[in-house]
C-alpha positions in Angstrom: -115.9 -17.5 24.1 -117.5 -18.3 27.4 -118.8 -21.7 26.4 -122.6 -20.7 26.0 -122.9 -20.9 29.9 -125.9 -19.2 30.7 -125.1 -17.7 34.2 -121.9 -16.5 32.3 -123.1 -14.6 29.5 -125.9 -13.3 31.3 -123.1 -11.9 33.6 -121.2 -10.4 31.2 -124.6 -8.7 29.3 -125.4 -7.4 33.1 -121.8 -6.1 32.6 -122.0 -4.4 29.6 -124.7 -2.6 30.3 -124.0 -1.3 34.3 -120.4 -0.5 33.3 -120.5 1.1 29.6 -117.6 -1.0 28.4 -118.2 -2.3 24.4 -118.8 -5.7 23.4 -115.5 -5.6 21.5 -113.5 -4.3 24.6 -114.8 -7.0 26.7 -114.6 -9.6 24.1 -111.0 -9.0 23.9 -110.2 -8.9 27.3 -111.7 -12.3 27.5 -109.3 -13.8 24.6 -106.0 -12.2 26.3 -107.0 -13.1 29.8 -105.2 -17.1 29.6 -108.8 -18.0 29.6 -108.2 -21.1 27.4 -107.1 -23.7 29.7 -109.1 -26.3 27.5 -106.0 -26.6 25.6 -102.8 -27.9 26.5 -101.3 -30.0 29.7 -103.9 -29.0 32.4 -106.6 -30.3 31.3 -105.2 -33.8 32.4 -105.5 -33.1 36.3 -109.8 -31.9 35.2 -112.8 -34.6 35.2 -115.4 -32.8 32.9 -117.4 -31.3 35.7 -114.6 -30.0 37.5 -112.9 -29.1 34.1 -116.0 -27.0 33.4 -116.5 -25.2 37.0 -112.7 -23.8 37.1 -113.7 -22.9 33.2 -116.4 -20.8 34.7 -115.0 -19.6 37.8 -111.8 -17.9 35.5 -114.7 -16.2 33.6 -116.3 -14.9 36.8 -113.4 -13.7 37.8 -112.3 -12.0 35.0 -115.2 -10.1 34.9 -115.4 -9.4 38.7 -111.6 -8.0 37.6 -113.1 -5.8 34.5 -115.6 -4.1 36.5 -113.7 -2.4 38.8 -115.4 -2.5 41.7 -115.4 0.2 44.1 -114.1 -0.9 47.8 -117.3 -1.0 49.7 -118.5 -2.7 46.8 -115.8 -5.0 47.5 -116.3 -5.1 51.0 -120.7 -6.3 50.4 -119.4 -8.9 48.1 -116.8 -10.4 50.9 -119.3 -10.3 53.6 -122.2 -11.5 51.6 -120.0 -14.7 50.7 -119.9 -15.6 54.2 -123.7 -16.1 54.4 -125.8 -19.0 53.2 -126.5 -19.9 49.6 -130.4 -19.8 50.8 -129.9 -15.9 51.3 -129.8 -12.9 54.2 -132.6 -10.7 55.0 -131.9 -7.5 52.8 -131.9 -5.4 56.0 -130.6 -7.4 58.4 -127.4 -7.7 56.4 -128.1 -3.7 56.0 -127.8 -3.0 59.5 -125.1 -6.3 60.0 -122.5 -4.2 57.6 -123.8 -0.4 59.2 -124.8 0.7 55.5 -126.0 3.8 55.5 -127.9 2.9 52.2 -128.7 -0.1 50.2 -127.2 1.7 47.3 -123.8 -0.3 46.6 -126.0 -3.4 47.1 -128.4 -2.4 44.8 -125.7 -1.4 42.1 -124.2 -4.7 42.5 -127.8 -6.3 41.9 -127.6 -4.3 38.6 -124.7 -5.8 37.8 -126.0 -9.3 38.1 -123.3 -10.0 40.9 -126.1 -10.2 44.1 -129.3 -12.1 43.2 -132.1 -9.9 45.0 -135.2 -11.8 45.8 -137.9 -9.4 46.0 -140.5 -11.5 46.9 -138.8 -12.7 50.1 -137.3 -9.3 50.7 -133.7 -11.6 50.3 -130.2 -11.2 48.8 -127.7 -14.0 47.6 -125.3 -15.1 45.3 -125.4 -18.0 43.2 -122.7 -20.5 44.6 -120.3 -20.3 41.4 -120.3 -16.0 42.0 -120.0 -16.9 45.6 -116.4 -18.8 45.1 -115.4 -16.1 42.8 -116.1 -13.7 46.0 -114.2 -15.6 48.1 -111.3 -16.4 45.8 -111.1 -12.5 45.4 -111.7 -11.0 48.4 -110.4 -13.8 51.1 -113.3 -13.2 53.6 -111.8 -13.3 57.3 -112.4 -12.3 61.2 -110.7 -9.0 60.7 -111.7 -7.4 57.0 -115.3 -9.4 58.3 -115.2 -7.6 61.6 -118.2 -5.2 61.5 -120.7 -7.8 60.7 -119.1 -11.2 62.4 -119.3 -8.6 65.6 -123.1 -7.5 64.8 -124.0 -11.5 65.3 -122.1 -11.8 67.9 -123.9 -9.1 69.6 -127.4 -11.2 68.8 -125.7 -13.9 70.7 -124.8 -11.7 73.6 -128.0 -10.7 73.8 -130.6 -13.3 72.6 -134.4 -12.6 73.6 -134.3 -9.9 72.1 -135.6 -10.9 68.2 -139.2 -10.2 67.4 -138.8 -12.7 64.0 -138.2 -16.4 64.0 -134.5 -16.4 64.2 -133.6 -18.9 61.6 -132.1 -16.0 59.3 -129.2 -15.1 62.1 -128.7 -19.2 63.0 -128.1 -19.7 59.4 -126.1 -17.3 58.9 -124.1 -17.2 62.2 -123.6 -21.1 61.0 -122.5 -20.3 57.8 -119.8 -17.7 58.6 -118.4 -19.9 61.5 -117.7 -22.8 58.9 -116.4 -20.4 56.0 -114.7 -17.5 57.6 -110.7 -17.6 57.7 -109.5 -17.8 60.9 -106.7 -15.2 61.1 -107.7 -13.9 64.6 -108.3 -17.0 66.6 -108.8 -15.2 70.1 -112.2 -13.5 68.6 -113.2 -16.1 66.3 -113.3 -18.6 69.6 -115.0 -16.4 71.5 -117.7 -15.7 68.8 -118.4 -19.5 68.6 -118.0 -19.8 72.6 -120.9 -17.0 72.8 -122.7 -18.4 69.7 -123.5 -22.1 71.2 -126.2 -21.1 73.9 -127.7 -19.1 72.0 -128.4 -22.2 69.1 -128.8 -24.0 71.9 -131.5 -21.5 73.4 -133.4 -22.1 70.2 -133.0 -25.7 69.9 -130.6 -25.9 66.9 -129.4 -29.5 69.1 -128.5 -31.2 65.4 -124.9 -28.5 65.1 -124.0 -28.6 68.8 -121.6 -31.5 68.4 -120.1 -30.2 65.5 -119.9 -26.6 66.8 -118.7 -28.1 70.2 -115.9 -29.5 68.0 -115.0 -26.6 66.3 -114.7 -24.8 69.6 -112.2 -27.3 70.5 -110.2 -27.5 67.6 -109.2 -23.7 67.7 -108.4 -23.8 71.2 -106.2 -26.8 70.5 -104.4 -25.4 67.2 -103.7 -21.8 68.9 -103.3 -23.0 72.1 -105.9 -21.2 73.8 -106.5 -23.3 76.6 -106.9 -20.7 80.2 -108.6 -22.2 82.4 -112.3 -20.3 81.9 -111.9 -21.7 78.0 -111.3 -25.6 79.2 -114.2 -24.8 81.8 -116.7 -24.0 79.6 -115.5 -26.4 76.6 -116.3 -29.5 79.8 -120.1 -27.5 80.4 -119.9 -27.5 76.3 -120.0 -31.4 76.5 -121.8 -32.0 79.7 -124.6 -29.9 77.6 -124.4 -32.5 74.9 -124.5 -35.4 77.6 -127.7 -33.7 79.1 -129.6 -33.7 75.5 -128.4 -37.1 75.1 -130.4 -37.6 79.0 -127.4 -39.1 80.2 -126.9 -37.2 83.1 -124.2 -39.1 85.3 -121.4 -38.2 82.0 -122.6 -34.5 82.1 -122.7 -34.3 86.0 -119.1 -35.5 85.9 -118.0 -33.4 83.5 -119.3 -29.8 84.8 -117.9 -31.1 88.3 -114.6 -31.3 86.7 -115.5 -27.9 85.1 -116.3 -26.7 88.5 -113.0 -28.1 90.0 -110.9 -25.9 87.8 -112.5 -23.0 88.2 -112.0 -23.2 92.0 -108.4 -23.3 91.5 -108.3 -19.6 90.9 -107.9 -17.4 93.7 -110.5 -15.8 94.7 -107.9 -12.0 94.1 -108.2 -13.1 90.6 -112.2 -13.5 89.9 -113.1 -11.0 87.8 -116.9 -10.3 87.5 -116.4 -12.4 83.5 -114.9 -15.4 85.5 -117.5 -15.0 88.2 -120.6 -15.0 86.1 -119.0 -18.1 84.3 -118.6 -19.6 87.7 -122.3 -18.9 88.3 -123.5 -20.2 85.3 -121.6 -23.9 85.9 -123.1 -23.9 89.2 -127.1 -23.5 87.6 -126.2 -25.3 84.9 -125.0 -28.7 87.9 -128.2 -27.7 89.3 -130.2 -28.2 86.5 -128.4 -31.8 85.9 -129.3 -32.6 89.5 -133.2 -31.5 89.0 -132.9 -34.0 86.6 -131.4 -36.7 88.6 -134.0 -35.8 91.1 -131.8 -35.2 94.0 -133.5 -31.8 94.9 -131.2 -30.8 97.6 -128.2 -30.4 95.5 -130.1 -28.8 92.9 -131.0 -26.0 95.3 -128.3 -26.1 97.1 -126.0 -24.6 93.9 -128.7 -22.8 92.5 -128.4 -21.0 96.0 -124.5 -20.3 95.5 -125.4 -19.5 91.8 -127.5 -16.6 92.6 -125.1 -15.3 95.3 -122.1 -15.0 93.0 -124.0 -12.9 91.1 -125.4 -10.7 94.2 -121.6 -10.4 95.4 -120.2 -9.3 92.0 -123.4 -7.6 91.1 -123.9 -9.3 87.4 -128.0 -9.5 88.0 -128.4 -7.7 84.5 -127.1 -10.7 82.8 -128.9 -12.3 80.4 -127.9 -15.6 82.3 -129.7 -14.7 85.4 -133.0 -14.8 83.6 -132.4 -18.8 83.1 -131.4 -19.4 86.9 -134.6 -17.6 87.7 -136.5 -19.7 85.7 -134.7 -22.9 86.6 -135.7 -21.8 90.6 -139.1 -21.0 89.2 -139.3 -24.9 88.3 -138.0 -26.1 91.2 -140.3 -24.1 93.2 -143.4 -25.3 91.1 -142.4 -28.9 91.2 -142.5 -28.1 95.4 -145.3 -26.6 94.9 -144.2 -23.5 96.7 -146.2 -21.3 94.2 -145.5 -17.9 96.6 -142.6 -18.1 96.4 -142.6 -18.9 92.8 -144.4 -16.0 91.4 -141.9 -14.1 93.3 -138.8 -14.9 91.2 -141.2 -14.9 88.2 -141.8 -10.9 89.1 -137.8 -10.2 89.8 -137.6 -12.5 86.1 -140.7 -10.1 84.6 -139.3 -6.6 86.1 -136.0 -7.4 84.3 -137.0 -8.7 80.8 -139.3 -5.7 80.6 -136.3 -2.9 81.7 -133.5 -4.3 78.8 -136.0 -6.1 76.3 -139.7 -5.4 76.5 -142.6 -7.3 76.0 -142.5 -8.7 72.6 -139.1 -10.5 73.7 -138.6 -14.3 73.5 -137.8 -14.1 77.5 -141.3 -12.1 78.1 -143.2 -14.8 76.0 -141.5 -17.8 78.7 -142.1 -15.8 81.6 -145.9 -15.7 80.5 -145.8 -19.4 80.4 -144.0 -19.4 83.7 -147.0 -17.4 85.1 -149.7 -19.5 83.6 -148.4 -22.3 84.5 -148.1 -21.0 88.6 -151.4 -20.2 88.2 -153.2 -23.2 87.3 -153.6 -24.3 90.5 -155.3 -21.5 91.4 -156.3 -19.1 89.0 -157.3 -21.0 85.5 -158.2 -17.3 84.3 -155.1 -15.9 84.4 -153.3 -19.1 83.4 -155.3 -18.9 80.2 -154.3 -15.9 79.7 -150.9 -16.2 80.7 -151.1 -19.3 78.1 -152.2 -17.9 75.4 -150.1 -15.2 75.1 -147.1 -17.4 75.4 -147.9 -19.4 72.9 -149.2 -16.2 70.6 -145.3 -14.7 71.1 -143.5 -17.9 71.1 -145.0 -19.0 67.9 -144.2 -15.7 66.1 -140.7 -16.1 67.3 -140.2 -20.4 66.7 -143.4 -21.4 64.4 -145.2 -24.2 66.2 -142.7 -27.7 66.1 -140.4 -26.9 69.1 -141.2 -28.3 72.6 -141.9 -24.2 74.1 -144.8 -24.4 72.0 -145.8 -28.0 72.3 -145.3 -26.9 76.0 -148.2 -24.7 75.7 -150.6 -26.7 73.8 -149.9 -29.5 76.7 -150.6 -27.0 79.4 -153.6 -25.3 77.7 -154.9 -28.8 76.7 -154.8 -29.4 80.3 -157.2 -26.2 81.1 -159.5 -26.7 78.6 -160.0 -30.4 79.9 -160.5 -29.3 83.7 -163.2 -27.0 82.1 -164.6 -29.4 80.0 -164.5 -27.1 77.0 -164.1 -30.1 74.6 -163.4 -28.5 71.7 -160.8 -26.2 73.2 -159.4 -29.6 74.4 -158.9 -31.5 71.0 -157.8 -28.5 69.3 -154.7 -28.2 71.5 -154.2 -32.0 71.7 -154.0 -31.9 67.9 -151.4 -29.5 68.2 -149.8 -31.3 70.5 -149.2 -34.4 68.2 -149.0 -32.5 65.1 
């Protein structure tokens, strides 16, 4: 009855045996479902593959349907369908969904439904069971909620992952392209929150396309304020800027910058303020590459002191002004003053993240490289723990690392410690 398809018939033995039901019970129930849409006028609109999929995916269903699944069990299978074929941590999407226990998972393992990969400490479903999920349980912002707001609190508050993130970017990608859309105000701001922090971690390849997607919703709901079009213009100046075409993403965040002055000053909240403070770093940072320094200070300066006057200095985003004033100061040379804001940029990672944080393992580098002017001890140091956190975090092809290796290659030639030298100029090309 179900074709010989292996995936199938294993499924329905998995079945048998988690649920009790009789071979003859489920047998029937297979012949009285409609299930025999090889015969008559619909086949006609089916090429074989596709014939044979929808063949399938009405026996998966069906048997998702005999099982009776409980409604957290329900609920795993609807969430799990969001994430990527590849698989989710099995406690990351644990503590995503705020299980108490991996029980219902487990059960659902037992039933052949969730594909448990022991060896990578991974769960999944095969893509066929995955459509079935999705055609059943219609995964969506709001009956999604727990976990789409779990990732979006990783966004909110990136630096702090100890792992190589690739498990959250996969899956914050994958729910973005597959979840339904039926509560466009959060779904937009969970993309607008999920872009710097892909961007943060040098996913640059989906930028464009999740820039994109950011614009269609505002577009189709009509969510255009004016702090959504201002930060969809530093969206695209960004993608100028990786592009190193920095006269299109200077005009852009000006225009950015123009609309946000247009509200009054009564009406700045400290959200609209800290956005305003962002756009003014983030023209500074495209004027330090135009290498007009004075400008780039000069709203660096009025970046820092919007967030003095609306008192937002806890914000993840002043950590990157600080560092972007800790390179201007080094390319001045005006090391004083640039260990200072590394020490205000040090005190603060430490109080809300620690030191095994991302942010921690780039202040480090910040330090070391201060410090080779003066200290080579400490910058080795400084070094070397960077690169020891960064490439726990990233691996070693990103340009943080390759940073390092450049910087410690550096050292090691100054103190003609030749080997020490090659090794980290082999990393550097490698």
């Amino acid at each position: 009855e179900l074709k010989g398809h292996t995936l199938t018939v294993c499924l329905a033995a998995l079945s048998l045996s988690a649920s009790g039901m009789e071979p003859e019970e489920l047998l029937f129930e297979l012949r009285s479902c409609g299930l025999n849409i090889h015969s008559g006028e619909a086949v006609e609109i089916y090429k074989d593959e596709e014939f044979s999929e929808a063949l399938m995916i009405e026996h998966l269903r069906k048997l998702l349907q005999l099982n009776q699944l409980a409604t957290e069990q329900m609920d795993i299978l609807r969430n799990l369908s969001l994430l990527p074929n590849s698989g989710v941590l099995k406690n990351a999407f644990k503590k995503w969904l705020k299980l108490g226990t991996l029980n219902e998972v487990n059960h659902l393992v037992r039933y052949g439904f969730i594909m448990d990969d022991k060896e990578n400490k991974k769960i999944s479903l095969h893509p066929l069971i995955q459509d079935v999920a999705m055609l059943e349980t219609m995964p969506s912002v709001s009956n999604c909620r727990t976990m789409i707001d779990s990732l979006h609190f990783i966004c909110l508050s990136h630096g702090l992952e100890v792992k190589r993130p690739e498990n959250v970017i996969q899956s914050l990608i994958s729910v973005a392209e597959r979840v339904l859309m039926d509560e466009p105000e959060v779904y937009l701001l969970f993309l607008q929150d999920m872009l710097p922090y892909l961007d943060k971690y040098l996913v640059m390849d989906y930028l464009p396309k999740l820039t994109e997607r950011i614009a269609y919703t505002m577009k189709k709901h009509g969510l255009d304020s004016i702090c959504d079009r201002a930060l969809l213009l530093d969206y695209k100046a960004e993608l100028f800027v990786i592009r190193k075409d920095y006269g299109n993403a200077l005009k852009k965040r000006l225009k950015a910058l123009e609309l946000l002055d247009s509200i009054p000053l009564s009406d700045m909240d400290a959200k609209t303020a800290a956005l305003l403070s962002n756009l003014h770093n983030n023209i500074s940072n495209v004027y330090l590459f135009l290498k007009n320094g004075k400008e780039a200070a000069e709203h660096l300066k009025i970046a820092l002191e919007i967030r003095g006057e609306y008192g937002i200095f806890e914000s993840h985003d002043t950590l990157q002004q600080l560092m972007n004033l800790t390179n201007m100061l080094i390319l001045s040379k005006d090391y004083d003053l640039a260990n200072q804001a590394l020490s205000l940029y040090e005190s603060l990672v430490l109080e809300h993240e620690g030191n095994n944080s991302f942010d921690y393992a780039i202040c480090q580098m910040g330090k070391g490289i201060v410090a080779l002017s003066h200290n080579p001890e400490k910058a080795e140091l400084c070094l070397l723990e960077a690169e020891q956190k960064i490439t726990s975090i990233m691996g070693t092809d990103n340009d943080y690392s390759k940073t390092c290796y450049r910087y410690l290659h550096n050292l090691y030639s100054r103190w003609h410690k030749r080997d020490k030298a090659l090794e980290y100029r082999n990393k550097t090309l490698t």
